[in-house]
C-alpha positions in Angstrom: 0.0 0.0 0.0 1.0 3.4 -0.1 0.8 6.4 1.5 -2.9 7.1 0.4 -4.3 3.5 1.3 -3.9 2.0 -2.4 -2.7 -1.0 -3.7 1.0 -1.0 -5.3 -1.1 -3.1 -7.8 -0.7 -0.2 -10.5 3.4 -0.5 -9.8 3.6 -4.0 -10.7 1.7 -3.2 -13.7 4.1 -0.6 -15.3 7.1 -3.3 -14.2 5.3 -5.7 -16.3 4.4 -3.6 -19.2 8.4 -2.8 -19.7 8.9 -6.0 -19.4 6.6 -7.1 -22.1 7.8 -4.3 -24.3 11.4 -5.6 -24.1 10.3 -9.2 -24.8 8.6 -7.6 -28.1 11.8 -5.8 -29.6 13.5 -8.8 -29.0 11.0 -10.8 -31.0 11.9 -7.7 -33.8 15.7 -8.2 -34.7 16.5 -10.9 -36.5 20.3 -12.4 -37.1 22.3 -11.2 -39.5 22.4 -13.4 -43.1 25.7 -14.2 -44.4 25.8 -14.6 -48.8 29.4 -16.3 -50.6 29.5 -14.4 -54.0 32.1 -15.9 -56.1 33.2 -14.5 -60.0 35.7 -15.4 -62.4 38.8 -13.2 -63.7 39.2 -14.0 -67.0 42.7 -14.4 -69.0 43.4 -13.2 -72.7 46.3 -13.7 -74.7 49.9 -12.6 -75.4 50.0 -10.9 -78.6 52.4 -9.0 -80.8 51.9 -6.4 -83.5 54.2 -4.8 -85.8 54.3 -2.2 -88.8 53.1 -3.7 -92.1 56.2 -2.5 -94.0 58.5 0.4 -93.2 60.8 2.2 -95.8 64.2 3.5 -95.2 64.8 5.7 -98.1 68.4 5.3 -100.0 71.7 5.3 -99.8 75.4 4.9 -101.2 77.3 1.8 -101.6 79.9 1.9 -98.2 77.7 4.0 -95.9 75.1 2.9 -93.4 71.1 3.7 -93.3 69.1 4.1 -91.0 65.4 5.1 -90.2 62.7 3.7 -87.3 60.5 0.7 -88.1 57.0 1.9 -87.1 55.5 1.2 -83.2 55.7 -2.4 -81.8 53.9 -3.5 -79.3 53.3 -6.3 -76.9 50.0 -6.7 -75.2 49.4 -9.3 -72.4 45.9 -9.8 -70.8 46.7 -13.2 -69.3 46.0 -11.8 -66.3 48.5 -13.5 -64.8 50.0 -13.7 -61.0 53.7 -13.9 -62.5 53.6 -12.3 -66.1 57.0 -12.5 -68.2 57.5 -12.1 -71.8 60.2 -11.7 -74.5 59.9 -10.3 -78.0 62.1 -11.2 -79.8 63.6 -10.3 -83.4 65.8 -11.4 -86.4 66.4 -10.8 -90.2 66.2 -12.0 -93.2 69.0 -10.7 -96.0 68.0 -7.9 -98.5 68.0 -8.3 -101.6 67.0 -7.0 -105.5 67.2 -7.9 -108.8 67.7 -11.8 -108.7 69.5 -12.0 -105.6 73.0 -12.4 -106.8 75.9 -12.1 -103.9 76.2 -8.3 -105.4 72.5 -8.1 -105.1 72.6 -9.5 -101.4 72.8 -7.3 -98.5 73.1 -10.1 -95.6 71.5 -9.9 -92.2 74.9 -9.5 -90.3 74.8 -5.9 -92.1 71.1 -5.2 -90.6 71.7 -4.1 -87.1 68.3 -3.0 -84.8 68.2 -1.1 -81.6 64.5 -1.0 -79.9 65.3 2.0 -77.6 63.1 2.6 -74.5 59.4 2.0 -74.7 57.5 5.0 -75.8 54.4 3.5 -73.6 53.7 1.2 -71.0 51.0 -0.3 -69.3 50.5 -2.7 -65.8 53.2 -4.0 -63.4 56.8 -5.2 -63.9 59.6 -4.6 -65.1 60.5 -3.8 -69.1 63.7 -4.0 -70.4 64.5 -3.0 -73.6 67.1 -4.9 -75.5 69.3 -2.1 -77.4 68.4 0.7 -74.9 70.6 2.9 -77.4 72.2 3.2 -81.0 75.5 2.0 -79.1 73.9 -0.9 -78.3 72.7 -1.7 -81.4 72.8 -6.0 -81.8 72.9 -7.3 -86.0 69.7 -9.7 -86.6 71.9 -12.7 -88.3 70.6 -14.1 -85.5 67.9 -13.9 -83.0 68.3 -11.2 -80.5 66.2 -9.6 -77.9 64.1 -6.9 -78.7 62.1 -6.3 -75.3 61.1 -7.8 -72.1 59.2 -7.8 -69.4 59.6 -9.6 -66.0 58.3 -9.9 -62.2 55.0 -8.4 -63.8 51.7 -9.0 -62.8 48.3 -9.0 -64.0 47.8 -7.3 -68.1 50.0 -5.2 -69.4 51.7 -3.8 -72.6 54.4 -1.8 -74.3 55.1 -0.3 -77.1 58.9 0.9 -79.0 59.4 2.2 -82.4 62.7 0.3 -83.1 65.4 1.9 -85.3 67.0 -0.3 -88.1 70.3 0.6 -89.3 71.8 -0.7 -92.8 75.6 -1.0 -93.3 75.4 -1.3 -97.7 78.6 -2.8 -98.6 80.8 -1.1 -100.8 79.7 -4.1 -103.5 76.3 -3.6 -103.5 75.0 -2.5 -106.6 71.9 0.2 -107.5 68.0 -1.6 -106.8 65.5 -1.7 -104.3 66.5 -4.1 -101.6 63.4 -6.1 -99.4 64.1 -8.0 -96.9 61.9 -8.7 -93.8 62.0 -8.2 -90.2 60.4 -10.7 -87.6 59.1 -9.9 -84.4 58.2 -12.5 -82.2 56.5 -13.0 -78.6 56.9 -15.9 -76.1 
């Protein structure tokens, strides 16, 4: 009772009603709902593309010519965790007319230098393979023209390579074709 003479009745009441309330907001919340999402990453290829042809203009039997190739670039979309590539390129001899020895320029009188990349794209390292004309390597055989290591995920780059022409004194007057192969691996 209280101090008037009533019941504490209306006290347990309001006890109870909190009570009940909290028992209802419990009811309320529910547990958190956990979703696994999963998706692919998808890997390309490793391609190479070069200049369809490339013309050096002329020069005299004894001196050397020289002029750039056109971009070439290397594109990777492997997607790879440890990406690593190296173009590589070699020569063919040049020759006109029907190819006689005087008509002959050989590939160990075609030199190449790829110079630093003029772009680049992703991770790693690239190296070019003739960084400068003092560098420059003869394509008689196959020599490296770029690469790329301790890459990862897609990348690319892209050089203009510079081909230089040492025309022996015994060549004689023609247009000389030959052809320069870039390769990727």
């Amino acid at each position: 009772m209280d101090d008037e003479g009533k019941p504490m009745r209306i006290r347990y009441s309001v006890v109870a009603g909190v009570a009940t309330v909290v028992a209802v907001a419990g009811v309320a919340s529910a547990a958190p709902g956990d979703t696994t999402v999963t998706f692919s990453v998808s890997g390309g290829s490793l391609a190479i593309s070069v200049p369809g042809s490339a013309g050096l203009g002329s020069g005299l039997p004894g001196n050397t010519l020289s002029g750039q190739l056109g971009n070439v670039t290397v594109t990777d979309t492997r997607a790879l965790l440890t990406a690593a590539w190296t173009a590589s390129v070699i020569s063919t001899s040049f020759k006109t007319g029907g190819g006689t020895a005087a008509e002959t320029i050989p590939a160990s009188a075609v030199s190449y230098w790829s110079g630093t990349a003029s772009s680049t794209t992703g991770l790693g390292v690239f190296t070019p393979g003739q960084a400068t004309a003092g560098q420059a390597q003869t394509l008689d055989v196959s020599r490296t023209a770029y690469s790329l290591t301790g890459g990862t995920g897609n990348n690319s780059a892209t050089w203009n390579p510079t081909l230089v022409i040492a025309i022996p004194n015994s060549a004689v007057n023609g247009t000389y074709t030959g052809t320069v192969t870039h390769s990727i691996a």
